[in-house]
Structures are given as structure tokens and as C-alpha cells.
C-alpha positions in Angstrom: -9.4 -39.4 -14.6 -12.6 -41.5 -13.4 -12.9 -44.2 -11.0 -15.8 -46.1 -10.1 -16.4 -47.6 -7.0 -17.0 -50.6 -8.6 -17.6 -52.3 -11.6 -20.8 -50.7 -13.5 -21.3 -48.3 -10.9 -22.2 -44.5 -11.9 -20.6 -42.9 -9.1 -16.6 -42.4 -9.4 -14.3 -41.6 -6.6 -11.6 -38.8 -7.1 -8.4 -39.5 -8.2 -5.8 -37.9 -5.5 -2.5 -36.9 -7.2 -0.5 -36.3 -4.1 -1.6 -35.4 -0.2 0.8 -32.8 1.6 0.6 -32.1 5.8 2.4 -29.4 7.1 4.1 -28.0 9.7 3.4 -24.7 10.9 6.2 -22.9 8.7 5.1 -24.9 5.3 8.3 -27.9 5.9 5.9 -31.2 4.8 5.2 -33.8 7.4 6.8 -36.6 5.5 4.9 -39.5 7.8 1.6 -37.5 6.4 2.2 -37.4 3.0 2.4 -38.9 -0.4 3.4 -38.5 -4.2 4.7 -35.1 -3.0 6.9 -34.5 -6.6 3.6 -35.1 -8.7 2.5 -31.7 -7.4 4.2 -28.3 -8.1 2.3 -25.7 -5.7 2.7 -26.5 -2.3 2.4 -24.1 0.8 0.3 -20.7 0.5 0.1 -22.1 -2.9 3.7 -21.0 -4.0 5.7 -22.9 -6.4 8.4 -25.2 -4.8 12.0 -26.3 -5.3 12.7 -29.3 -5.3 16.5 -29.3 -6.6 18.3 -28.0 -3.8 17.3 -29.2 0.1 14.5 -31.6 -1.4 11.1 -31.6 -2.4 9.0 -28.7 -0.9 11.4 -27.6 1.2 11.9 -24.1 -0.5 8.9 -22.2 -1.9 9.3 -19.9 -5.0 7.4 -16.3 -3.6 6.9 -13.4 -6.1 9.6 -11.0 -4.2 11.7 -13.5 -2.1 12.8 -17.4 -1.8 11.7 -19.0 1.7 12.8 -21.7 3.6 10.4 -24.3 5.0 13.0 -25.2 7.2 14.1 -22.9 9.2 10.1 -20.1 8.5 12.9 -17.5 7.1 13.0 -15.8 4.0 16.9 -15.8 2.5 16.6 -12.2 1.5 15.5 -8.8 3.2 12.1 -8.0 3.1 11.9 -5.0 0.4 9.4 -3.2 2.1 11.3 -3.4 5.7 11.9 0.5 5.9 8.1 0.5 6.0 8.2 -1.9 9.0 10.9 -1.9 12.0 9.2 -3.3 14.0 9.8 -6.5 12.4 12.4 -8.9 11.7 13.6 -8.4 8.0 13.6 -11.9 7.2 10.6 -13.5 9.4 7.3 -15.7 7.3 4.2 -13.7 7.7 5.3 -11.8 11.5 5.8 -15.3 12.6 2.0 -15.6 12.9 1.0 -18.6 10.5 -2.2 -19.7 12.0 -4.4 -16.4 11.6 -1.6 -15.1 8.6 -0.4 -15.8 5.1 2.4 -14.3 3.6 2.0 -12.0 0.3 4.6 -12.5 -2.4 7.0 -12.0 -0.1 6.0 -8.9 1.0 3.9 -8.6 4.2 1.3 -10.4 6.3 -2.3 -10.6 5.5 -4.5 -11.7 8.6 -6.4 -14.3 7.2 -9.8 -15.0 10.0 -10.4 -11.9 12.2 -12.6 -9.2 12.5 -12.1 -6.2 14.8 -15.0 -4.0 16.1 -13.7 -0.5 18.2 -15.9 1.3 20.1 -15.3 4.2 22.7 -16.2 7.5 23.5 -18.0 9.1 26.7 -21.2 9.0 28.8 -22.4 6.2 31.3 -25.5 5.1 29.8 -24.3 5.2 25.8 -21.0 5.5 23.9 -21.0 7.4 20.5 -20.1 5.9 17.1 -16.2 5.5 16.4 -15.9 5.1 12.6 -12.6 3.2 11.3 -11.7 0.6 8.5 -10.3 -2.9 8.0 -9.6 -5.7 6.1 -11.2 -9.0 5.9 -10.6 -12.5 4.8 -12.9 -15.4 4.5 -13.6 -18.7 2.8 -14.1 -17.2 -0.5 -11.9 -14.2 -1.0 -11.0 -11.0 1.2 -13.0 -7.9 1.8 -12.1 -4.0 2.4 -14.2 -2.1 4.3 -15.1 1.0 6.2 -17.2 0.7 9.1 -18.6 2.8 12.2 -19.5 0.9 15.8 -21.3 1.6 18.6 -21.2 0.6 22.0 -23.8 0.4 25.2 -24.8 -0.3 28.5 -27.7 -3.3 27.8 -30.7 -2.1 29.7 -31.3 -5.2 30.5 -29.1 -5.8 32.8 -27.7 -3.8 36.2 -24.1 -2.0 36.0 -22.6 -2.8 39.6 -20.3 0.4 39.8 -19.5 3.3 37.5 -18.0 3.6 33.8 -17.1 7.1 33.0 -15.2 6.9 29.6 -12.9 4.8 27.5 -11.8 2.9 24.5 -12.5 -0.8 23.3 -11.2 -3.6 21.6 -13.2 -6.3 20.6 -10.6 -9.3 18.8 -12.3 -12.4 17.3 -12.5 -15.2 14.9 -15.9 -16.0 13.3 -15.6 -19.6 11.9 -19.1 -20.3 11.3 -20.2 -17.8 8.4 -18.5 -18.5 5.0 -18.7 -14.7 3.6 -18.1 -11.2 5.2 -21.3 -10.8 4.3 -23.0 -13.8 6.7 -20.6 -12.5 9.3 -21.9 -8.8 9.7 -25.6 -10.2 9.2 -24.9 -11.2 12.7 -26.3 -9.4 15.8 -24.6 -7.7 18.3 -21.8 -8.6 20.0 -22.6 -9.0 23.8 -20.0 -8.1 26.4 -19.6 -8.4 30.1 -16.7 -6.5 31.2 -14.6 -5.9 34.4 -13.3 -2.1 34.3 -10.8 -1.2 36.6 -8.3 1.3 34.4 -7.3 -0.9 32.2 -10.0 -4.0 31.8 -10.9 -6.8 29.8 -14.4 -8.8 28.9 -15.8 -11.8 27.5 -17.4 -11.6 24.3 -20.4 -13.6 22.3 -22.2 -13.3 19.3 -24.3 -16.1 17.8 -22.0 -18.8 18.6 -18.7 -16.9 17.9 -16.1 -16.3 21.3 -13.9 -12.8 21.4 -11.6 -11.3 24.1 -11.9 -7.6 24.5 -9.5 -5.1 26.0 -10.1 -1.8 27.3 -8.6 1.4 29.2 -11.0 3.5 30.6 -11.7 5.3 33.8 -14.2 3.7 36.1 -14.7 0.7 38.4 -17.5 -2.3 38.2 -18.8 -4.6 35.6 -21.3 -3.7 33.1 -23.0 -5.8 30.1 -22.5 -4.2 26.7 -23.2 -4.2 23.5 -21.3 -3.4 20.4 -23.3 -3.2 17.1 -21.2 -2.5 13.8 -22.5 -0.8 10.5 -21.0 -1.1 7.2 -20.9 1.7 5.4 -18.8 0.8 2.1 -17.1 -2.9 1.1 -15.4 -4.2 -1.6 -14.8 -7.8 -2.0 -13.2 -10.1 -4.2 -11.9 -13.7 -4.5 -8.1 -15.1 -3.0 -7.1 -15.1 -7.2 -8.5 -11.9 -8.0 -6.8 -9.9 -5.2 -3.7 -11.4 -5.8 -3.6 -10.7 -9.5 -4.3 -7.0 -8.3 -2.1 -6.4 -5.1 0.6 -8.0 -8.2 -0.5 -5.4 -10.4 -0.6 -2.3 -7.3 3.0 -3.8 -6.4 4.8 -3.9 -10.2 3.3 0.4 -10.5 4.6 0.9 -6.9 5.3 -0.8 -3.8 5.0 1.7 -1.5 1.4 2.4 -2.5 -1.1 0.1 0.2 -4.9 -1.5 -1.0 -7.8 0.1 1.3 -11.0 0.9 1.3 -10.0 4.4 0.9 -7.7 4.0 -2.0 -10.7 1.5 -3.8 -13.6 3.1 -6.0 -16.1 2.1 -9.3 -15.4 3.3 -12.5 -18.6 2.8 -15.3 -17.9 1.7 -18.8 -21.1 0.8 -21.3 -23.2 0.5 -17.9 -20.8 -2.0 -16.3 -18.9 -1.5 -13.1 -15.3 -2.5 -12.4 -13.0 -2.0 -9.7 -11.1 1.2 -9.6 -7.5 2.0 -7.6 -6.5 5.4 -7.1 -4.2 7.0 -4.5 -2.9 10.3 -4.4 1.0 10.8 -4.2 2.5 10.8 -0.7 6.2 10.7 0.4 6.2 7.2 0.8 5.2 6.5 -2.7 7.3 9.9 -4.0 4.8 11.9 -4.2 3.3 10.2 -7.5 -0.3 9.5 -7.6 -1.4 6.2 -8.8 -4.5 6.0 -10.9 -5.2 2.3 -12.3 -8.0 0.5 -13.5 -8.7 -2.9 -13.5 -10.9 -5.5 -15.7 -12.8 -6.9 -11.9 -16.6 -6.5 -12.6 -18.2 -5.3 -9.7 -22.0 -5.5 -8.8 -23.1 -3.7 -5.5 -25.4 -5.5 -3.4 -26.3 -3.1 -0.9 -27.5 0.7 -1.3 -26.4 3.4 -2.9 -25.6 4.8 0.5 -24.2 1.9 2.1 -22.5 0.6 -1.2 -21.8 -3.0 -0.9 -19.0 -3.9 -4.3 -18.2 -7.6 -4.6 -16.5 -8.9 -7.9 -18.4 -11.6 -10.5 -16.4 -14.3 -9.3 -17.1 -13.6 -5.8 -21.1 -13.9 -6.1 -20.0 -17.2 -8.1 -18.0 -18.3 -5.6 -21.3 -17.9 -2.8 -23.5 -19.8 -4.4 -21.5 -22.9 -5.0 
């Protein structure tokens, strides 16, 4: 529907349906907003309810109904055996400002990025090689990566670091891709190192806390430089069309970069799932392929997969 400004005027203004504010469970801010029954999806997009405890107030998850009300689900969590720790009917670990809750089924960290680094030597620490998962403004990104940490030689070390292992947490809010994030330069440290120490972390206008335990006493300025060895991203829709499909073969089975690969049909790539039977999953390996075409950016040796839609998705 368009609206001019004005009469005979060539620009037109959008034409809101309804507005919804929330608080932090999903429950709408009723004060905030408006029209909120000409909408269906409302919180983590999820279809609401609006029959029983009013509108919005119960939101419609693939595996389980949850309350905006109280930030419970009414139903145990079907993959609690999997997770103990946890309460069986919590929303997303109870961490909804860096998590959104999958179908019902578990937490997906939504803006983080975690570098580790450790290993031994008081000028130099070795590469440490791990992998992740990674969510930005377009879609999410698995990856494997290797980091390595050192002593800047540009500045003093007052005291002694012998060995230990790091933990670098932050948020990047300035890059829009996974990509634009790792483009980035080293993160730059200054950490205090008793046994178990802490630092302050930078990197071209992103803050990050650090943790560490190591043996050693003083402060040292570090640097902690990651390399990406294999990625594949996609957009929020695609990956949750395909954890759907992982989830409906079994539910057991969990999307990495180790269980991700390419599979080649009349030249064109597409994203590839395979996982090799286990006890939790019953010993039944998984093999399935998807219709996600891939392109690879990077190398052949530092593959770099990201989806059609994602690329799309950049350059808008």
C-alpha cells in the first residue's frame, strides 16, 4: 500500500501494520505497542496465540509452546538428557540478550566470537586450533579456526609468564558479516597474570574481557591473531530450514563445521551434511543433502562456503 507524503509527491512513506516492544522474555510492552492482532509472528519470529492468555502472550515453537509470561516453556525440553545442566523448561538458558531459542530445542548465541589461545614459552605461544559458531546481521556461520597468541615486542613485560591458557569473550557490533569481523586485525591485550588472571581487550573499536590460568606473575601486552581455515555460512531462513530438516532425520545429530561439506552436481556446489553414527544418535550415520548453493570465496586451502542468498544478502 502507498502513501505519499503529500499530495503529488513521488516519495511514499511505509505503511506500518502493527509495532510490537518487548520485554526481555518476548511478553509485549502494551504502552509500546500498536495493532498487535494485525500481525501473526511476533517474538524470535514464532507464530502466536492469541486465544488463550491474550494476544502474543504464548508463542507457537516448532518442538514446544512458551509462555511470554512467565520465559518458561510448558513442556520438557526433548533434548534435556543431552543437557543437565540446565533447567528443562528455561527460554534460551535464560540468556535472551546474546541468545535465541531454536524451535524449542536449545540456545543459539546470537553476537559473540571467541578466540583461545595458549600453550608454552615466554616470548611466543603456539597455535591452538578449535571451532565455533557465529551469528551476524545476515545469517550464521560455522567455522574452524586456529589462534595464536604473543608477547608484543613493542612493549616491556614487567615480570614473568611461563605457560597458560586464554580466553578472549567479545561482541563485535560494528561489522555486519563474519566475514568484515575476521578482516579485522589483531586483538590487543594487556593482561594481569597472577595464577588465574584477567585482561582488557581491543580490536579496531570492538571491547572484550579475557580470562586466563596460567603460571607466572606481572603484566604483559599481547596479541591474539586468528586464522580461518574452513567456513560455511548461510542466512537466519536458510539454517533454520536445515537445522528443521537435521532435526525431523534425528535429533540427536548437532550442525558443525565438522559434520558440514560440498557436494558437486553439473559443476554447482551445495551444502552437504554428513555425520557418522555415534551413541547419541544410535549409532546411525546421517548422510543428507541439501538444495543450498554454495560458492567459496576464499582458497582452496582455506575454503570459505557461503550460500547464494547470503552474498545477496551482503550486498544489499
Amino acid at each position: 500500500r502507498r502513501q505519499p507524503y503529500s499530495t503529488g509527491d513521488s516519495t511514499y512513506k511505509p505503511y506500518v501494520i502493527s509495532t510490537t516492544d518487548y520485554y526481555p522474555f518476548g511478553y509485549p510492552i502494551s504502552n509500546r505497542s500498536t495493532n498487535i492482532g494485525g500481525y501473526r509472528y511476533f517474538f524470535n519470529g514464532q507464530e502466536a496465540d492469541n486465544e488463550m492468555f491474550g494476544e502474543a502472550a504464548l508463542h507457537s515453537f516448532e518442538y514446544r509452546m512458551h509462555d511470554a509470561r512467565l520465559g518458561r516453556f510448558w513442556s520438557v525440553d526433548p533434548l534435556a538428557a543431552k543437557y543437565p545442566w540446565n533447567s528443562t523448561y528455561a527460554f534460551a538458558e535464560n540468556r535472551v540478550i546474546d541468545g535465541r531459542e531454536l524451535e524449542g530445542l536449545e540456545v543459539e548465541f546470537c553476537t559473540g566470537e571467541v578466540v583461545s589461545a595458549g600453550g608454552l614459552g615466554i616470548y611466543g605461544w603456539n597455535y591452538v586450533k578449535g571451532h565455533g559458531t557465529a551469528s551476524d546481521q545476515i545469517g550464521v556461520t560455522y567455522f574452524r579456526y586456529k589462534s595464536k597468541a604473543k608477547i608484543s615486542n613493542e612493549e616491556s613485560v614487567a615480570g614473568i609468564l611461563l605457560f597458560g591458557l586464554k580466553y578472549i569473550y567479545g561482541i563485535d557490533i560494528l561489522s555486519k558479516t563474519f566475514e568484515e569481523s575476521m578482516s579485522k586485525g589483531a586483538i590487543t591485550s594487556i593482561d594481569a597474570t597472577p595464577i588465574f588472571g584477567g585482561s582488557f581487550d581491543s580490536r579496531e573499536g570492538d571491547w572484550y574481557l579475557g580470562g586466563s590460568v596460567s603460571v607466572g606473575l606481572g603484566i604483559a601486552h599481547t596479541t591474539t591473531q586468528s586464522i580461518i581455515e574452513k567456513s560455511f555460512s548461510m542466512t537466519y531462513n536458510e539454517m533454520e530450514k536445515f537445522r528443521k530438516k537435521i532435526k525431523e532425520t534425528c535429533l540427536e545429530c548437532e550442525i558443525s563445521v565438522n559434520t558440514l561439506s560440498i557436494y558437486t552436481i553439473n559443476g554447482d556446489n551445495y551444502l552437504h551434511y554428513y555425520q557418522e553414527g555415534d551413541f547419541f544418535n544410535g549409532f546411525q550415520t546421517k548422510d543428507i543433502r541439501t538444495n543450498i548453493k554454495m560458492n567459496n570465496i576464499g582458497s582452496e586451502e582455506k575454503p570459505q562456503w557461503q550460500s547464494v542468498e547470503y552474498q545477496k544478502a551482503t550486498k544489499n
